[in-house]
mmCIF file of the N, C-alpha and C atoms, coordinates in Angstrom:
data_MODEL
# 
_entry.id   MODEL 
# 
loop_
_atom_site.group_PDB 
_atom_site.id 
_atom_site.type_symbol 
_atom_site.label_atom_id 
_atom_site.label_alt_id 
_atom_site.label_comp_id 
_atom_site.label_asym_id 
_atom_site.label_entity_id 
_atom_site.label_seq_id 
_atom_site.pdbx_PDB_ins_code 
_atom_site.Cartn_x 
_atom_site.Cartn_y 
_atom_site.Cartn_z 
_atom_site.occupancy 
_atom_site.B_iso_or_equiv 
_atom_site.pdbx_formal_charge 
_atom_site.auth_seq_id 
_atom_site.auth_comp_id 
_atom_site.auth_asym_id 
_atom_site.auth_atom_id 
_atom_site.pdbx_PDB_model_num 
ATOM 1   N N  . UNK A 1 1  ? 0.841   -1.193 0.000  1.00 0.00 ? 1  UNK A N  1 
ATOM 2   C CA . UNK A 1 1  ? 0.000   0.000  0.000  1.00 0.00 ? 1  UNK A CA 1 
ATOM 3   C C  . UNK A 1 1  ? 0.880   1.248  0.000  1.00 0.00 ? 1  UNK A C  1 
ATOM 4   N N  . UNK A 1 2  ? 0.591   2.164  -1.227 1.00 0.00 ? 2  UNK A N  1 
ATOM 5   C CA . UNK A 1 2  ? 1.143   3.301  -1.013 1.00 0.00 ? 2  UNK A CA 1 
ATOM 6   C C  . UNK A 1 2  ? 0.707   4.591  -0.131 1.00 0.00 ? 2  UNK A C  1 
ATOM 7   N N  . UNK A 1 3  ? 1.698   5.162  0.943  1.00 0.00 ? 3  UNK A N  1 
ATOM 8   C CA . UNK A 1 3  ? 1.500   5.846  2.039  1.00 0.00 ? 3  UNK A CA 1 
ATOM 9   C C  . UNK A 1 3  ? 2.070   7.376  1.330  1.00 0.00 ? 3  UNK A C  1 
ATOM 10  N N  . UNK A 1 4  ? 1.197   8.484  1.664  1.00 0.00 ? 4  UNK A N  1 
ATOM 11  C CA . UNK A 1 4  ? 1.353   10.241 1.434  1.00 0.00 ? 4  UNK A CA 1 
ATOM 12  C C  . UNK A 1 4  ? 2.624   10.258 2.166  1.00 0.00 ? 4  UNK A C  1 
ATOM 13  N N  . UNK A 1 5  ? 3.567   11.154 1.122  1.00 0.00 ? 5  UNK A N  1 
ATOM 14  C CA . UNK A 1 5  ? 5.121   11.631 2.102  1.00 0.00 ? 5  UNK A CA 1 
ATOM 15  C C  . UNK A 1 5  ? 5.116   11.768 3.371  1.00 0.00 ? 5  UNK A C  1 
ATOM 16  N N  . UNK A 1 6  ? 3.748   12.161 3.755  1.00 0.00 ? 6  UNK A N  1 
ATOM 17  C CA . UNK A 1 6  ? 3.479   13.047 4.988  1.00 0.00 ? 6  UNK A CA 1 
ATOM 18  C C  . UNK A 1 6  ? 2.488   12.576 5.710  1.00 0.00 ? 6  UNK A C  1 
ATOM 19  N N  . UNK A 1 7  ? 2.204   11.199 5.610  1.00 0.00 ? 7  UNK A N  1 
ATOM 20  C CA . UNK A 1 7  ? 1.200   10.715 6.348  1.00 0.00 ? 7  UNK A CA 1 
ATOM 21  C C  . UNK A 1 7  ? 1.781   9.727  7.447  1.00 0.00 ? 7  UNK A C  1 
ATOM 22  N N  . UNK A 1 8  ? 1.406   9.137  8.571  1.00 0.00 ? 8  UNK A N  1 
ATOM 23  C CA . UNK A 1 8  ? 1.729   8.536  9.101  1.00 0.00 ? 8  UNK A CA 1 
ATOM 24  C C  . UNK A 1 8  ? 1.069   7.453  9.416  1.00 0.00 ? 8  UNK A C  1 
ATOM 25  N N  . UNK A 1 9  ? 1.608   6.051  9.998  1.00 0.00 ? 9  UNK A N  1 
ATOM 26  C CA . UNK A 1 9  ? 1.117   5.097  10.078 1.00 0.00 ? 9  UNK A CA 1 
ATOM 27  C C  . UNK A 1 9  ? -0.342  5.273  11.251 1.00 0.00 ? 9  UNK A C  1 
ATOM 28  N N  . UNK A 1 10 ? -1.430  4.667  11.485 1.00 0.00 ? 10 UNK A N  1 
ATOM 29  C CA . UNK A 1 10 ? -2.601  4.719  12.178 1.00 0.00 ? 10 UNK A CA 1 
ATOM 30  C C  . UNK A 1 10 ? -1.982  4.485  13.606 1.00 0.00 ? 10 UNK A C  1 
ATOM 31  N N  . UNK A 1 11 ? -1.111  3.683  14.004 1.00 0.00 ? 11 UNK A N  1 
ATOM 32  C CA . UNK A 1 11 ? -0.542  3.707  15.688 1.00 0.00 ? 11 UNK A CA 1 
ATOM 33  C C  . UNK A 1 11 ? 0.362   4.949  15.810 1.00 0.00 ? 11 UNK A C  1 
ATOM 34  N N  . UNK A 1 12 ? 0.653   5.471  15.098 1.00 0.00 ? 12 UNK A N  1 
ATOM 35  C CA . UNK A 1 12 ? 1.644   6.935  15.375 1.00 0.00 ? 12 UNK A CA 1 
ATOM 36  C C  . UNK A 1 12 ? 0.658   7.955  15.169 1.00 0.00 ? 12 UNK A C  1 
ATOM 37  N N  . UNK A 1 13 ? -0.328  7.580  14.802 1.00 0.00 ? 13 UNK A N  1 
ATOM 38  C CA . UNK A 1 13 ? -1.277  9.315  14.821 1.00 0.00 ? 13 UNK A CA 1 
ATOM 39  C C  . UNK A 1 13 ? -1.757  8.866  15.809 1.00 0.00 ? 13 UNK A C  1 
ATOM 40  N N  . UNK A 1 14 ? -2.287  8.028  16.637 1.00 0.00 ? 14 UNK A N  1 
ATOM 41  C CA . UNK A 1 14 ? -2.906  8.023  18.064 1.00 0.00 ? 14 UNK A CA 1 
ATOM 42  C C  . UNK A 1 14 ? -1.794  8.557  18.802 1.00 0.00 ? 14 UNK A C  1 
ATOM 43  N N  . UNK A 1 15 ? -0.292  8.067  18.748 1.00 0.00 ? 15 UNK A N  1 
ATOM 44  C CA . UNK A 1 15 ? 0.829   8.376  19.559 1.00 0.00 ? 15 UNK A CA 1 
ATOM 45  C C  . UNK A 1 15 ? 1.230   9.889  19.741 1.00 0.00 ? 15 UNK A C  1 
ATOM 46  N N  . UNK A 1 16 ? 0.814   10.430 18.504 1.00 0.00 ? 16 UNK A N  1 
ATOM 47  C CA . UNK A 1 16 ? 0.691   11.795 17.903 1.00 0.00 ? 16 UNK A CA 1 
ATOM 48  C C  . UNK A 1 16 ? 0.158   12.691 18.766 1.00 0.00 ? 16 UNK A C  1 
ATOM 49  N N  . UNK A 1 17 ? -0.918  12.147 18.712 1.00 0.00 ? 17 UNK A N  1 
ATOM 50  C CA . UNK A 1 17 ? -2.274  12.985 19.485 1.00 0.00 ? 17 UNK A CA 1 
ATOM 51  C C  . UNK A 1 17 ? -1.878  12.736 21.330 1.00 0.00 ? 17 UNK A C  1 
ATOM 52  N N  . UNK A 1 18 ? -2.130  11.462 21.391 1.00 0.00 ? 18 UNK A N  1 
ATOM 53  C CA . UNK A 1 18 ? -1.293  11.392 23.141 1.00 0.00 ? 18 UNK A CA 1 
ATOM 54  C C  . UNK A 1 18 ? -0.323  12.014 23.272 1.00 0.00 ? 18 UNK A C  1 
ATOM 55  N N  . UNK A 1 19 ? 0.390   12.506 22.723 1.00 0.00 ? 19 UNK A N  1 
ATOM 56  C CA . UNK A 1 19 ? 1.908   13.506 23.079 1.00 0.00 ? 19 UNK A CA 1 
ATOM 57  C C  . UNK A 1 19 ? 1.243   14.743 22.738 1.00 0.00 ? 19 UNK A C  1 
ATOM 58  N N  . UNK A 1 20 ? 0.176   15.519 21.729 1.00 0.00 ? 20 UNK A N  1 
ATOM 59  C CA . UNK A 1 20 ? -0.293  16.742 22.087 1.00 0.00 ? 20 UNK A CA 1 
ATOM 60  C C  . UNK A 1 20 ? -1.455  16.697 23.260 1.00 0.00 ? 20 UNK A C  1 
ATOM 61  N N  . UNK A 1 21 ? -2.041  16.377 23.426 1.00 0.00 ? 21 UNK A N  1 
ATOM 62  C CA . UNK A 1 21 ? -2.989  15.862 24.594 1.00 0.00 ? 21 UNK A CA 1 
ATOM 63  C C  . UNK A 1 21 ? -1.853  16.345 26.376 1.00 0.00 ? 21 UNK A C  1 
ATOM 64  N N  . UNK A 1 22 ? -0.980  15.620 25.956 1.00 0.00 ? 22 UNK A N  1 
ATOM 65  C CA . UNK A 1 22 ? 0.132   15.314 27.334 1.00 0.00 ? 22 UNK A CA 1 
ATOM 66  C C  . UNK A 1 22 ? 0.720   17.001 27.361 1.00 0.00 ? 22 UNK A C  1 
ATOM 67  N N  . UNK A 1 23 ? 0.668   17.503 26.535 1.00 0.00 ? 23 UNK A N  1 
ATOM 68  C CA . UNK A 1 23 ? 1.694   18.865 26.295 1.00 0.00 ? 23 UNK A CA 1 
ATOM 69  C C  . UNK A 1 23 ? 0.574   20.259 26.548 1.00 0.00 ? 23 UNK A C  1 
ATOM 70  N N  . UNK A 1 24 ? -0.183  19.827 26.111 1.00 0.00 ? 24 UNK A N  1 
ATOM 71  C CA . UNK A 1 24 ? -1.529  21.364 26.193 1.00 0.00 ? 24 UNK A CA 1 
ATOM 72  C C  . UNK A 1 24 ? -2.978  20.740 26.967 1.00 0.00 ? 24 UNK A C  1 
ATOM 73  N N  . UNK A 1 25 ? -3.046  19.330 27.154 1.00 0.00 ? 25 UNK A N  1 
ATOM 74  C CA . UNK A 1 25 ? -4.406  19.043 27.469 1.00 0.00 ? 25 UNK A CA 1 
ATOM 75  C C  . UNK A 1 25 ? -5.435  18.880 26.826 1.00 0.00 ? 25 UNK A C  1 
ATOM 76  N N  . UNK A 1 26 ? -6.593  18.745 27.071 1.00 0.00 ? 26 UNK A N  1 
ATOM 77  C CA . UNK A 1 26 ? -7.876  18.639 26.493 1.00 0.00 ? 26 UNK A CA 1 
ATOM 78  C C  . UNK A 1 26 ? -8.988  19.591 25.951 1.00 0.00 ? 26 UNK A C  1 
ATOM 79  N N  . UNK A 1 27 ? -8.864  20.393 24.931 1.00 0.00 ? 27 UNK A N  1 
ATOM 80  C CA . UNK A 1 27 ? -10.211 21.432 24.471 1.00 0.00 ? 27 UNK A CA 1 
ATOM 81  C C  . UNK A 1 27 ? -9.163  21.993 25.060 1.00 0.00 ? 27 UNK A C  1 
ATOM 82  N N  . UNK A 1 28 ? -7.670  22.525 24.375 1.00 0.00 ? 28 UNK A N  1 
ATOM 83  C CA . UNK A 1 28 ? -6.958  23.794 23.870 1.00 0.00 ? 28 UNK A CA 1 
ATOM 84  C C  . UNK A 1 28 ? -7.452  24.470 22.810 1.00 0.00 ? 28 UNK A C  1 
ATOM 85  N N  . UNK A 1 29 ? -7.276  26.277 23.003 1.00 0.00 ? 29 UNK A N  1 
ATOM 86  C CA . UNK A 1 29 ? -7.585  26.390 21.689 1.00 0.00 ? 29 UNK A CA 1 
ATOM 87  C C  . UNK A 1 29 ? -6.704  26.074 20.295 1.00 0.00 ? 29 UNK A C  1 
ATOM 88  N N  . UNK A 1 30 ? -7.492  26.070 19.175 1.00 0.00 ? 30 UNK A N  1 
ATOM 89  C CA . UNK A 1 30 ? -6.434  25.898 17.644 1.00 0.00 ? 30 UNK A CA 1 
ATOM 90  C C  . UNK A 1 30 ? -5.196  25.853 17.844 1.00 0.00 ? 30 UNK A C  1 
ATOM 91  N N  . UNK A 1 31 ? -5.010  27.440 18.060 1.00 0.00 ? 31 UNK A N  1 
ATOM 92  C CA . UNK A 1 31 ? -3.550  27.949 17.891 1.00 0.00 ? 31 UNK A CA 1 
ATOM 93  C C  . UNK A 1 31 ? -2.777  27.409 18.328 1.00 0.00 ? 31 UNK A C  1 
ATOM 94  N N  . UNK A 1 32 ? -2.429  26.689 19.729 1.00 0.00 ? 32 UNK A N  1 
ATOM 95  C CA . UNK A 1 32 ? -1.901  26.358 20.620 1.00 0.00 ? 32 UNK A CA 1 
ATOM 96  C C  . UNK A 1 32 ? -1.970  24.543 19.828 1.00 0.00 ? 32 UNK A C  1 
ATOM 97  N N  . UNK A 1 33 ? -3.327  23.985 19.486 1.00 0.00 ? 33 UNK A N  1 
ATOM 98  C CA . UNK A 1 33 ? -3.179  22.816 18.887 1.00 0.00 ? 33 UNK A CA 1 
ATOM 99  C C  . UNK A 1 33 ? -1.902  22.854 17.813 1.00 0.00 ? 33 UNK A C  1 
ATOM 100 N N  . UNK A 1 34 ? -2.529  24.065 17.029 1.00 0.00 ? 34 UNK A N  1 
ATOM 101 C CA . UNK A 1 34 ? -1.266  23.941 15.516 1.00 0.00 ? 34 UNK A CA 1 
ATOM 102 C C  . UNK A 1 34 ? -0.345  24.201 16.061 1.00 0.00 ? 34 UNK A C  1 
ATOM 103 N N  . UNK A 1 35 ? 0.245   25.032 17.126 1.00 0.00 ? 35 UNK A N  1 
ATOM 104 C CA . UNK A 1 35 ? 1.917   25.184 17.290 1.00 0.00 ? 35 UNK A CA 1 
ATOM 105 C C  . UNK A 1 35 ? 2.546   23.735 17.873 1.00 0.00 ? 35 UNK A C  1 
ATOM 106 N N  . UNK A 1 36 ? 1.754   22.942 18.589 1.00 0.00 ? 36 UNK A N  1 
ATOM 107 C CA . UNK A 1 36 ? 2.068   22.141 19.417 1.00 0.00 ? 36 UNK A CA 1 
ATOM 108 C C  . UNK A 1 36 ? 2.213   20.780 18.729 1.00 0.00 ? 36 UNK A C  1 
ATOM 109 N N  . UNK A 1 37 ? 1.300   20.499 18.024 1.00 0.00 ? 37 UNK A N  1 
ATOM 110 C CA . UNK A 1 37 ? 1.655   19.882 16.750 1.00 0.00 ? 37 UNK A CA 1 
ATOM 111 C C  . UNK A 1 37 ? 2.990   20.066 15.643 1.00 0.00 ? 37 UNK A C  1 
ATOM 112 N N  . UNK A 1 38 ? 2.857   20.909 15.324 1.00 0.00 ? 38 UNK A N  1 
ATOM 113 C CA . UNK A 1 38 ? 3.943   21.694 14.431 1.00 0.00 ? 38 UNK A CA 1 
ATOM 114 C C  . UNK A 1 38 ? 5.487   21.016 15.324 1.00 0.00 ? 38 UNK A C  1 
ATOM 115 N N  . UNK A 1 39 ? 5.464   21.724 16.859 1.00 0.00 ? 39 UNK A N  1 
ATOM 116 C CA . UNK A 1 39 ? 6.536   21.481 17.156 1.00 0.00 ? 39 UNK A CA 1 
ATOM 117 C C  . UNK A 1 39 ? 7.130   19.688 17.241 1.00 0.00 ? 39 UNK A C  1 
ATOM 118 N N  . UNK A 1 40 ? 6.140   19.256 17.741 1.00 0.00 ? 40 UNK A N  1 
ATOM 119 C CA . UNK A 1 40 ? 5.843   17.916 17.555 1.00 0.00 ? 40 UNK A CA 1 
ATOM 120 C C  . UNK A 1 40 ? 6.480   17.219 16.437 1.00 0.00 ? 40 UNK A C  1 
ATOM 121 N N  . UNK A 1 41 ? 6.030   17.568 14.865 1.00 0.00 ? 41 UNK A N  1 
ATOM 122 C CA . UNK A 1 41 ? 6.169   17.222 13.680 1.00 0.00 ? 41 UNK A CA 1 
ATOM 123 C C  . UNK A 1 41 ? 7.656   17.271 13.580 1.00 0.00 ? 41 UNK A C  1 
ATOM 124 N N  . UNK A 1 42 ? 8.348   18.520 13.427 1.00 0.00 ? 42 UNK A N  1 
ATOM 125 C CA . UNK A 1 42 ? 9.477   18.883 13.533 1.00 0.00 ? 42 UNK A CA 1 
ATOM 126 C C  . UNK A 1 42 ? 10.473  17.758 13.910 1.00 0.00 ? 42 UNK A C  1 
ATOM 127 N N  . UNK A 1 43 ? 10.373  16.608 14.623 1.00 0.00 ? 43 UNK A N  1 
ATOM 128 C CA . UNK A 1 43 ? 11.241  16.018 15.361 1.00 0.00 ? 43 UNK A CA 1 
ATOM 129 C C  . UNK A 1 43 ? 11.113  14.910 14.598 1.00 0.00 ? 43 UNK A C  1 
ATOM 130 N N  . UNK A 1 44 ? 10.056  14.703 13.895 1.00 0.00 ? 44 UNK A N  1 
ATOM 131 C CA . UNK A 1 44 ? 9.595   13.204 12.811 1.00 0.00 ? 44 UNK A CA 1 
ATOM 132 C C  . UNK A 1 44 ? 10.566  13.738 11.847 1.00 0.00 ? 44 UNK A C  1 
ATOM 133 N N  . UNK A 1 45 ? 11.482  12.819 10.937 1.00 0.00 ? 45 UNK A N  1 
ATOM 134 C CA . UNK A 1 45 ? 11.492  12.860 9.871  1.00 0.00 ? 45 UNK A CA 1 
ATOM 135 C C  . UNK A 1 45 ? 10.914  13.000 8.475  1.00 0.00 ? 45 UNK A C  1 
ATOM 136 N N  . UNK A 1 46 ? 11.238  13.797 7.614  1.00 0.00 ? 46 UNK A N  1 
ATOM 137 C CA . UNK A 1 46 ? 10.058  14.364 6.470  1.00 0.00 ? 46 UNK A CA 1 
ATOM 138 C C  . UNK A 1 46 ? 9.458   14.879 7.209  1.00 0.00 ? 46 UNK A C  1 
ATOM 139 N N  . UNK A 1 47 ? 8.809   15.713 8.071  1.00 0.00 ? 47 UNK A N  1 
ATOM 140 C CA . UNK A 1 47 ? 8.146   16.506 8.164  1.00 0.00 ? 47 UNK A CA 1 
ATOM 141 C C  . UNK A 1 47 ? 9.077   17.961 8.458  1.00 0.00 ? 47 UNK A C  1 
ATOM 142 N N  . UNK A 1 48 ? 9.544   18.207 8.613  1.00 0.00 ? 48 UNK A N  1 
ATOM 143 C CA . UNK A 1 48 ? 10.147  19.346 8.839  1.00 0.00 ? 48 UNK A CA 1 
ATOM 144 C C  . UNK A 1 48 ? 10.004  20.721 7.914  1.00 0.00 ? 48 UNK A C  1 
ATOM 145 N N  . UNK A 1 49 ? 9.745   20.210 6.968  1.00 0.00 ? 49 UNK A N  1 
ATOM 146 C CA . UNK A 1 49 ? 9.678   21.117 5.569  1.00 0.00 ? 49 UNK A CA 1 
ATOM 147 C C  . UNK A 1 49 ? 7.948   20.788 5.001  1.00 0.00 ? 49 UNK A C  1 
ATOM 148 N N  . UNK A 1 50 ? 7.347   20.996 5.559  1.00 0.00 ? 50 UNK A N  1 
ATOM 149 C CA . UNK A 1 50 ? 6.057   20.780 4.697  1.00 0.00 ? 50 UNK A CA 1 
ATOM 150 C C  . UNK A 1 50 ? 5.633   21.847 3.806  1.00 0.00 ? 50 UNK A C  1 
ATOM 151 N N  . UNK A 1 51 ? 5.416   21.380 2.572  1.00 0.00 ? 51 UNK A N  1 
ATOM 152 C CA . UNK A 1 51 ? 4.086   22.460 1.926  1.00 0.00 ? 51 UNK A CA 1 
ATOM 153 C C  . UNK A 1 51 ? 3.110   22.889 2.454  1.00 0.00 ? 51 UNK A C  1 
ATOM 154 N N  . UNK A 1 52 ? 2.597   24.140 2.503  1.00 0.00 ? 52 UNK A N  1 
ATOM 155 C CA . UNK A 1 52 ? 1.646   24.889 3.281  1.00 0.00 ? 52 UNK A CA 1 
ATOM 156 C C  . UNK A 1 52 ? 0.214   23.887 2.807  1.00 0.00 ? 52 UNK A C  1 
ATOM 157 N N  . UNK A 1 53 ? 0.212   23.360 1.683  1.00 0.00 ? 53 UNK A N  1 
ATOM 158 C CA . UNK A 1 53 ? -1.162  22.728 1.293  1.00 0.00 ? 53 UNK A CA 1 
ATOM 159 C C  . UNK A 1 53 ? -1.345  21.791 2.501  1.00 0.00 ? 53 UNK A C  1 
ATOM 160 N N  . UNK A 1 54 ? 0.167   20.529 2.813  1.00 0.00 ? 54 UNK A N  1 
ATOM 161 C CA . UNK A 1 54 ? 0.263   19.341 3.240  1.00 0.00 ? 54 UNK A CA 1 
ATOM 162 C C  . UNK A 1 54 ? -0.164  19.746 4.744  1.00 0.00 ? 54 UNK A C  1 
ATOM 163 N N  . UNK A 1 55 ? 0.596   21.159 4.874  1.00 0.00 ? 55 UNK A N  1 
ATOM 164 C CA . UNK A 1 55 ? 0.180   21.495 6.648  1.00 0.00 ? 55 UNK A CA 1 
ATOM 165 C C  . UNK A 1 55 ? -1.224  21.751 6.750  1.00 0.00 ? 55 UNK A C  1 
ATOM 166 N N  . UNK A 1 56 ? -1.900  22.737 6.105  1.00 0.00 ? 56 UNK A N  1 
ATOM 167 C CA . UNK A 1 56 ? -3.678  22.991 6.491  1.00 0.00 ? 56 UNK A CA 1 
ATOM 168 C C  . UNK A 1 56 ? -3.892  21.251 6.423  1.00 0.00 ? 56 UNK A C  1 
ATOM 169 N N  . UNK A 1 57 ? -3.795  20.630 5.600  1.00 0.00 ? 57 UNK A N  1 
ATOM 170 C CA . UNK A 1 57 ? -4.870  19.365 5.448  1.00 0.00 ? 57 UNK A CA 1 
ATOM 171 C C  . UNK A 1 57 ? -4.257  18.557 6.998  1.00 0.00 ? 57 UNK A C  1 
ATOM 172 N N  . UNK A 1 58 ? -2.780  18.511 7.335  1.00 0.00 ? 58 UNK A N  1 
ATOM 173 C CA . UNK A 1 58 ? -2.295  17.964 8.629  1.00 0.00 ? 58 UNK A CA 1 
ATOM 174 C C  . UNK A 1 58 ? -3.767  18.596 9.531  1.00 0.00 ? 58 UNK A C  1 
ATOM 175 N N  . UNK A 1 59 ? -3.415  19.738 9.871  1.00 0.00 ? 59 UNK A N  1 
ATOM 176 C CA . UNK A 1 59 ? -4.029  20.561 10.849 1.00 0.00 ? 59 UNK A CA 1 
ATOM 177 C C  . UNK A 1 59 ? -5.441  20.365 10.755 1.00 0.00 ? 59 UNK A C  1 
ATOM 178 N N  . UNK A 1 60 ? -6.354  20.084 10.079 1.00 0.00 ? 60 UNK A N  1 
ATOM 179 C CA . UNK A 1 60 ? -8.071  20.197 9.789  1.00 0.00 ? 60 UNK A CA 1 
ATOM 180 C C  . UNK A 1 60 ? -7.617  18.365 10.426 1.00 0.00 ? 60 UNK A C  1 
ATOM 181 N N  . UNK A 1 61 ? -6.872  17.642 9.760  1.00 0.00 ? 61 UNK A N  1 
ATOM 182 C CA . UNK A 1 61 ? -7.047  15.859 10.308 1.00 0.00 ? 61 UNK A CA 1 
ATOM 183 C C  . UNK A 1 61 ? -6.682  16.173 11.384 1.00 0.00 ? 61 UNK A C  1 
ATOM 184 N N  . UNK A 1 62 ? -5.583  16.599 12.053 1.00 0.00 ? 62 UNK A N  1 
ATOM 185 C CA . UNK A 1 62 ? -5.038  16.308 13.159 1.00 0.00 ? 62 UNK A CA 1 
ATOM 186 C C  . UNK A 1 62 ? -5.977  17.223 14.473 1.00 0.00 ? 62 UNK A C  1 
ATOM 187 N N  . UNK A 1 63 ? -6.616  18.055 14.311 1.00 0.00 ? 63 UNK A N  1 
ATOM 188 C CA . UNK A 1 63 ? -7.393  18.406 15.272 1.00 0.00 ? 63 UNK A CA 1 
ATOM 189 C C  . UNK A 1 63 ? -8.968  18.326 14.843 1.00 0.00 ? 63 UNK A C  1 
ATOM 190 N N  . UNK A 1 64 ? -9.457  17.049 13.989 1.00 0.00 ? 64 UNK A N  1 
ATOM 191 C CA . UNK A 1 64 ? -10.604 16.543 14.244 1.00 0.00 ? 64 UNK A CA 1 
ATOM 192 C C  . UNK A 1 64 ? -10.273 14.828 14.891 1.00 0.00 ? 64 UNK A C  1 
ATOM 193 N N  . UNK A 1 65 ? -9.185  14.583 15.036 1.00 0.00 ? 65 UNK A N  1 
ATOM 194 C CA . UNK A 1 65 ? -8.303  13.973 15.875 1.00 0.00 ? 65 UNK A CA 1 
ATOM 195 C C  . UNK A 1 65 ? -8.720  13.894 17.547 1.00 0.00 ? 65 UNK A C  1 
ATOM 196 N N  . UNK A 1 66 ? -8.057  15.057 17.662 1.00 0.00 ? 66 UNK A N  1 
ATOM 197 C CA . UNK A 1 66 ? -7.810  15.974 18.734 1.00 0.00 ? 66 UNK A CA 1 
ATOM 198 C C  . UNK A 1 66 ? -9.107  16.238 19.535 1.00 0.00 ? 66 UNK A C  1 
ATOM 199 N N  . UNK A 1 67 ? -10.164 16.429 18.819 1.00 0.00 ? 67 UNK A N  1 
ATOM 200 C CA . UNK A 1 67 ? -10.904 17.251 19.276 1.00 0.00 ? 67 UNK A CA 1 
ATOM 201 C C  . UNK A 1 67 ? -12.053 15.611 19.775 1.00 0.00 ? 67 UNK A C  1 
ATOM 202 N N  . UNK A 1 68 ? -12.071 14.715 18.878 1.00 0.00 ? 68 UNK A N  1 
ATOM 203 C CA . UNK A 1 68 ? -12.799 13.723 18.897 1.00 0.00 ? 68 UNK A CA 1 
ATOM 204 C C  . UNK A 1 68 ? -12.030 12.925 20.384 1.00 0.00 ? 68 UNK A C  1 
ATOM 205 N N  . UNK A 1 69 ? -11.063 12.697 20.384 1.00 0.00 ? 69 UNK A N  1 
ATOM 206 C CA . UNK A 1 69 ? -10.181 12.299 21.531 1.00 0.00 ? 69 UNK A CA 1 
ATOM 207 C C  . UNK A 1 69 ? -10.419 12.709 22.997 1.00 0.00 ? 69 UNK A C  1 
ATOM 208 N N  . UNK A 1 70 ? -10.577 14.231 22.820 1.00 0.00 ? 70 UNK A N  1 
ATOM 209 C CA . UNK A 1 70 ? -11.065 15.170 23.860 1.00 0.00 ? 70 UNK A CA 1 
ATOM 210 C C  . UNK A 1 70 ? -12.642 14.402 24.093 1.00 0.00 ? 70 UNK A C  1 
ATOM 211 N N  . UNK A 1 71 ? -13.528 14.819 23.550 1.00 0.00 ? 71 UNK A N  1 
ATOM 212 C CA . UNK A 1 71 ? -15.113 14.184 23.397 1.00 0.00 ? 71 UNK A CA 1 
ATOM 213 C C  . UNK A 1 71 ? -14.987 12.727 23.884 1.00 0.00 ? 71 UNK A C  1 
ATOM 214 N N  . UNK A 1 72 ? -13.839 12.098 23.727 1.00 0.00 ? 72 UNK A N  1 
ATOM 215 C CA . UNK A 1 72 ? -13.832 10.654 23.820 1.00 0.00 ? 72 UNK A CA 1 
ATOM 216 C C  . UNK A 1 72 ? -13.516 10.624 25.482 1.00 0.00 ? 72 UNK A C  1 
ATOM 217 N N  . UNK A 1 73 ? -12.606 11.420 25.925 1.00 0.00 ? 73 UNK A N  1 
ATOM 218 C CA . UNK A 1 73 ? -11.858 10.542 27.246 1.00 0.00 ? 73 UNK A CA 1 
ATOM 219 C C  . UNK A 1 73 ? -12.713 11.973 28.444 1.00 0.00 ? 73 UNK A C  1 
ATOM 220 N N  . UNK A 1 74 ? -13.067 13.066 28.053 1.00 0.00 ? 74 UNK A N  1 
ATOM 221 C CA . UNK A 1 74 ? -13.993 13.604 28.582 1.00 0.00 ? 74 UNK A CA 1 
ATOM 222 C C  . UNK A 1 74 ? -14.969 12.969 29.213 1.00 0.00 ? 74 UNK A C  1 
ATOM 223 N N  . UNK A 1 75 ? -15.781 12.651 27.996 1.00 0.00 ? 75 UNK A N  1 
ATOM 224 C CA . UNK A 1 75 ? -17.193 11.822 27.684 1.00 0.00 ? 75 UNK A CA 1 
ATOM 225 C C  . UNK A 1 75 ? -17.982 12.865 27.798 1.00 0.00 ? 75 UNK A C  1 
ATOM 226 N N  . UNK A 1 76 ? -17.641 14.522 27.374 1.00 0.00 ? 76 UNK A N  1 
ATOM 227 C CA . UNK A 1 76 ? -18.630 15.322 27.025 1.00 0.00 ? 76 UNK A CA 1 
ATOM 228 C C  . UNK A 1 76 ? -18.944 15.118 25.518 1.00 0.00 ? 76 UNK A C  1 
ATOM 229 N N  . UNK A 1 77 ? -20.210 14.741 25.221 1.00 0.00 ? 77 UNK A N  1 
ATOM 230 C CA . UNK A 1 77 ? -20.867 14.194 23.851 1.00 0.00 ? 77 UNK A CA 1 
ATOM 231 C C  . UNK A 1 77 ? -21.526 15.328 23.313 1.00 0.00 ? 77 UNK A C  1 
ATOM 232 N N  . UNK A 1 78 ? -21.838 16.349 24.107 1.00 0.00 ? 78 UNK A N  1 
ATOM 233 C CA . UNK A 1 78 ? -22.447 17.387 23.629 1.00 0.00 ? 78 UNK A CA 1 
ATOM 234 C C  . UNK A 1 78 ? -21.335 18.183 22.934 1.00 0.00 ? 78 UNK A C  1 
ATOM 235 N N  . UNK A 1 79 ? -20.101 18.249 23.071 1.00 0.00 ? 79 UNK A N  1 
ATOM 236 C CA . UNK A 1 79 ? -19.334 18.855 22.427 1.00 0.00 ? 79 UNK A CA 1 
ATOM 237 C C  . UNK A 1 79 ? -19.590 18.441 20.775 1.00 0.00 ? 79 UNK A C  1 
ATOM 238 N N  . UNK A 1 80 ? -19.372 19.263 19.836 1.00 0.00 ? 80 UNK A N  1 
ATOM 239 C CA . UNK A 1 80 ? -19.440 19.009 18.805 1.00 0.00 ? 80 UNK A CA 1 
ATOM 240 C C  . UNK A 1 80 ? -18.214 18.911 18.114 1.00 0.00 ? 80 UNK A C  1 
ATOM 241 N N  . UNK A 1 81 ? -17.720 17.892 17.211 1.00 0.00 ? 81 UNK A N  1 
ATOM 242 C CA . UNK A 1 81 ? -16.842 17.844 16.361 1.00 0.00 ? 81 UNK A CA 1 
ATOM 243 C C  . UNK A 1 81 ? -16.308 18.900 14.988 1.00 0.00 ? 81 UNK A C  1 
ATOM 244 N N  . UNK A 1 82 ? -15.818 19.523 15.624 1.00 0.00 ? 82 UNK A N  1 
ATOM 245 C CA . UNK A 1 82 ? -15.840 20.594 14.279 1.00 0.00 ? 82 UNK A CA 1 
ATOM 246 C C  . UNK A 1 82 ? -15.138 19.999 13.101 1.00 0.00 ? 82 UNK A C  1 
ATOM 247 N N  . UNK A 1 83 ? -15.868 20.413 11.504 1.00 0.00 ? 83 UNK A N  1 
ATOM 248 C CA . UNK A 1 83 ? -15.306 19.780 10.078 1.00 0.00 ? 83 UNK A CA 1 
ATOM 249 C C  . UNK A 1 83 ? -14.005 20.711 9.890  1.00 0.00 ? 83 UNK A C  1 
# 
């Protein structure tokens, strides 16, 4: 199966998310998601240099991620998943 330059395997984006989770917590805002991420990325190989396209599409996956994770270990359901 062919994998995006910039995608990562399904056990490293959970690992992903548990290391931003561990660093800012639960229902941070954006900003703080994308820097924290970002810094995160930085330390993976191939990612260091992303195209601005490859980063928005990171950032919209990685904090409906994030945000579903939050909703998950919360167990506030009323929160809504933002697209």
């Amino acid at each position: 199966m062919h994998q995006a330059p910039w995608s990562l395997p399904e056990e490293h984006q959970g690992l992903l998310i548990a290391a931003v989770i561990e660093q800012i917590g639960l229902n941070a805002p954006r900003e703080l998601f994308t820097e924290t991420l970002f810094g995160l990325l930085e330390d993976i190989s191939g990612f260091e240099r992303l195209p601005s396209m490859a980063s928005r599409h990171l950032v919209r996956y990685y904090w409906k991620q994030y945000k579903a994770r939050s909703v998950q270990l919360t167990g506030d359901s009323q929160e809504q998943v933002p697209k």
